[in-house]
C-alpha positions as CSV (number, residue, x, y, z in Angstrom):
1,X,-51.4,-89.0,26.9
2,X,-49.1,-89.8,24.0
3,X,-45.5,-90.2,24.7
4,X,-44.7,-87.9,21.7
5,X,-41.5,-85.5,22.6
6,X,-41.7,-82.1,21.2
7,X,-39.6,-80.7,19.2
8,X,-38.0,-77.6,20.3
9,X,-39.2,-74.5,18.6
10,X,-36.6,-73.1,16.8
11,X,-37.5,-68.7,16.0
12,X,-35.3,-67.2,13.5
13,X,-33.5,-63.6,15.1
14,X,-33.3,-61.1,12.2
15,X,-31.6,-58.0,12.4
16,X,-31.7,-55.5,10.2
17,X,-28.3,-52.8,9.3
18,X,-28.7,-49.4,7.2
19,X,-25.7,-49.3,5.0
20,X,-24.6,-45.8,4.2
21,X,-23.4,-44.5,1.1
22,X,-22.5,-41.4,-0.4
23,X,-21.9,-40.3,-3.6
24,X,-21.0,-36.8,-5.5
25,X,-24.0,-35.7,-7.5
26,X,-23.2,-32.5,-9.8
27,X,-26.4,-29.9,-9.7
28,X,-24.8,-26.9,-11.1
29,X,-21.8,-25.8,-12.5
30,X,-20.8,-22.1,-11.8
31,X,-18.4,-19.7,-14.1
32,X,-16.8,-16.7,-12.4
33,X,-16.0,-13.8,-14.6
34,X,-13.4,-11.0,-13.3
35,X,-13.0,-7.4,-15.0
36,X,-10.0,-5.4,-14.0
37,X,-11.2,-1.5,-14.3
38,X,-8.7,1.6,-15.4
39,X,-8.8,4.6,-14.7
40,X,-6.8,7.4,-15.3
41,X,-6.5,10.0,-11.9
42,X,-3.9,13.2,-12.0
43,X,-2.1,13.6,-8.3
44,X,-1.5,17.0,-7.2
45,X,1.2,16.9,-4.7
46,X,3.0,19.6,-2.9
47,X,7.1,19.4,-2.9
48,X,9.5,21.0,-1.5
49,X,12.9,21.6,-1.9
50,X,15.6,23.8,-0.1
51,X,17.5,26.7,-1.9
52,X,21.0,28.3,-1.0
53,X,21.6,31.5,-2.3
54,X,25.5,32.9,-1.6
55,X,25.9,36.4,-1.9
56,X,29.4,37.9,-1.7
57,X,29.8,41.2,0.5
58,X,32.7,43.1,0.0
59,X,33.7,44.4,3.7
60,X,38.0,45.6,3.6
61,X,37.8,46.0,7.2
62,X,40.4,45.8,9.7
63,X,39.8,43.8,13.2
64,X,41.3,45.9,16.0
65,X,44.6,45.0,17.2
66,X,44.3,42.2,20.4
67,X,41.0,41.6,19.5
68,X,39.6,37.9,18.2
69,X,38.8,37.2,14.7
70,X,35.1,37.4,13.9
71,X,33.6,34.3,13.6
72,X,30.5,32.4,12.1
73,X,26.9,34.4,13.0
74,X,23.6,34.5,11.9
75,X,21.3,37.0,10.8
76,X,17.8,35.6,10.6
77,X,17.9,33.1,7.7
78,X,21.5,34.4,6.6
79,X,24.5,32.8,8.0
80,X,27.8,34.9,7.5
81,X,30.9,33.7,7.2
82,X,34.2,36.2,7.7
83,X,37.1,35.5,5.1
84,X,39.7,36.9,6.7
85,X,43.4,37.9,5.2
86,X,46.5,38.6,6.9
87,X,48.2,41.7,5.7
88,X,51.9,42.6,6.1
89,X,51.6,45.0,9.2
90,X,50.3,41.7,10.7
91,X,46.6,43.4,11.1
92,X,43.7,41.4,10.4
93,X,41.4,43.0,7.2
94,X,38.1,41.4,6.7
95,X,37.8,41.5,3.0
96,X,34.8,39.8,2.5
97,X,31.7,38.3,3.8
98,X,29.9,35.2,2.6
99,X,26.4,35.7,3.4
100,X,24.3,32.3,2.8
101,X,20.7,32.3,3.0
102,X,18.3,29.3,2.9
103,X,14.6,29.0,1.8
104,X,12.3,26.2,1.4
105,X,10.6,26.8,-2.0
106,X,7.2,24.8,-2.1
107,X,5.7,23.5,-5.9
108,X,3.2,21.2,-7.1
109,X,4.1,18.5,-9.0
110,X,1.4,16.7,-11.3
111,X,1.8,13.2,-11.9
112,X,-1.0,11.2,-13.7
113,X,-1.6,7.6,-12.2
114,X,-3.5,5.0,-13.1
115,X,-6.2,3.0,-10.7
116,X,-7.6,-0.2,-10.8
117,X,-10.3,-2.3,-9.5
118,X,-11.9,-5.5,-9.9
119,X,-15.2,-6.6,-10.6
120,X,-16.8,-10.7,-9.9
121,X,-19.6,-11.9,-12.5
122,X,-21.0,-15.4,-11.0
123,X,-23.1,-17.4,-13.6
124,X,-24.7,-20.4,-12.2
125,X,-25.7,-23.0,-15.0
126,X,-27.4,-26.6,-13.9
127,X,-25.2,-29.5,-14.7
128,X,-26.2,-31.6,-17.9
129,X,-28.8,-34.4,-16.7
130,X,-29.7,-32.6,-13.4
131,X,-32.8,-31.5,-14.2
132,X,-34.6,-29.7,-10.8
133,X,-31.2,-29.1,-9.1
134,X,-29.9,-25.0,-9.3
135,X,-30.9,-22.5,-12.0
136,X,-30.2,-20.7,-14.7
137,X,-30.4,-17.6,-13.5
138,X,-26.9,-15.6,-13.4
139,X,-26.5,-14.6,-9.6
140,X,-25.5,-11.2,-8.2
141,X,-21.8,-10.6,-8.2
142,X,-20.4,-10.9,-5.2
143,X,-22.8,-13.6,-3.6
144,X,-21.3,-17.0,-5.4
145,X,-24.1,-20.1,-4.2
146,X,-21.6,-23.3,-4.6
């Protein structure tokens, strides 16, 4: 046998590593298009409002003697309120009455007013140099595809 040392083997470890990258790549460019909408509506509303009418009743009256005043009363709708005078012989004469009635009057007011709403065009359109990436085609409005 020779006398002949070996030589150690040397074996190379390799390892690979992904490196990962990202970059922005523009496919498409999209335009949105809004349209406000008028239109002209006329409101028919129902108002109301409250009416006195005061109607002056001549009475000339005299209230019996010991007995009180007369005071405030209603009648239905009508309130009436004494006016009352004091007359020499100390007697009380009701001269008038103030009869005040209330009513709701009810009429329709017209009032023109204007409405508006709004309307979303999306047109997609490919990015210059992408060729094969989004289309041409102008999308549906209300579905944008970003």
């Amino acid at each position: 046998m020779s006398s002949e040392v070996e030589a150690p083997v040397v074996v190379p470890v390799i390892e690979e590593r992904a490196v990962v990258s990202r970059e922005v790549v523009e496919t498409a460019r999209v335009r949105l298009t809004k349209t406000v909408h008028e239109r002209e509506e006329v409101l028919n509303l129902p108002l109301q409002h409250e009416e006195v009418q005061v109607e002056r009743v001549p009475v000339n009256q005299f209230v019996a003697d010991g007995a009180a005043p007369p005071g405030v009363r209603h009648q239905g709708d009508t309130t009436v309120i004494p006016v009352l005078r004091e007359v020499i012989v100390t007697r009380l004469l009701v001269v008038e009455e103030i009869h005040v009635t209330k009513r709701t009057v009810t009429a329709t007011h017209t009032e023109p007013i204007t409405l508006r709403h709004e309307e979303l065009t999306v047109d997609r359109h490919p990015a210059p140099g992408a060729a094969g990436h989004g289309s041409a085609e102008a999308a549906p409005a209300g579905t944008p595809h970003l």
